[in-house]
N, C-alpha and C positions, 0 to 999 in steps of 0.2 A: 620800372626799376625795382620795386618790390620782390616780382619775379626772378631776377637775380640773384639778389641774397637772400633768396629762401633756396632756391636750388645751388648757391655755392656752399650755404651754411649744409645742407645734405648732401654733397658732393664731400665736403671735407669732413664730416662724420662718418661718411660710407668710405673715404680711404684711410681715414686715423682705424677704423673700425678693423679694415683688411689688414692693415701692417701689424697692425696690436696680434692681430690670430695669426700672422703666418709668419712673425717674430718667436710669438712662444709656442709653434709647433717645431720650427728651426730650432731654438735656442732652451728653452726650454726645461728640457730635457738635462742638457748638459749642464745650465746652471745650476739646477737642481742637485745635480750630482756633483758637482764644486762643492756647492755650498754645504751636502752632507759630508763629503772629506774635510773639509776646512771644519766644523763642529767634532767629528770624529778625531780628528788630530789634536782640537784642545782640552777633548777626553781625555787623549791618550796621555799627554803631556802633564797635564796634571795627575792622573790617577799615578802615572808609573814613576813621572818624575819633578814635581815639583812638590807633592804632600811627602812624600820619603825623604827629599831637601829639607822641609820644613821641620819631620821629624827629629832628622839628626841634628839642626842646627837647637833645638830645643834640648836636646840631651847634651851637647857639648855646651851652651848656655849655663843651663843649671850645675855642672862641673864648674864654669867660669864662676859663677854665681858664690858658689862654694869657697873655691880657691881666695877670691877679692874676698867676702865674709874673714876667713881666716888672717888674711892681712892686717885687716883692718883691725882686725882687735887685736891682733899681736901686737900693733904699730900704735893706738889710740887709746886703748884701754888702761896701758899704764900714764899714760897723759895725764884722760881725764879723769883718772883715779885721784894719781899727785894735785891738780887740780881741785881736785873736789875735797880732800884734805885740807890743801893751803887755805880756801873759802870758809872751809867747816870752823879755825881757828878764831874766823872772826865773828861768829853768831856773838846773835843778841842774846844775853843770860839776864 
């Protein structure tokens, strides 16, 4: 009985063995070359078009940034100015 499973245990090593090499001489190859287009393309995607996206939304940001800054104290400044007046009236002397 022993006999058995020492020759199916080597029998199924000796065909996992073959399919493993004549999988990646078939295959190979071609996945290899997927797999460098798939890498190549998320180069390209980003170098051409996703950091240039990032640029611009950065520059039109800091415009927005700008614009809300100027609101905001046009809108608020006289507030908390009136504000800080009406308070100032009741310090402790």
């Amino acid at each position: 009985m022993d006999c058995v499973w020492s020759n199916s245990y080597k029998c199924f090593n000796c065909c996992k063995s073959l399919c493993y090499t004549i999988m990646t001489l078939c295959c190979g190859i071609c996945i290899a070359a997927e797999w460098g287009c798939e890498f190549a393309y998320i180069a390209f995607t980003h170098i051409w078009y996703i950091t240039p996206c990032f640029k611009v939304l950065e520059l039109n940001c800091g415009c927005l940034q700008k614009l809300y800054g100027m609101c905001i104290h046009c809108c608020m400044d006289p507030c908390c100015e009136a504000c800080g007046l009406l308070f100032a009236a009741f310090k402790k002397g």
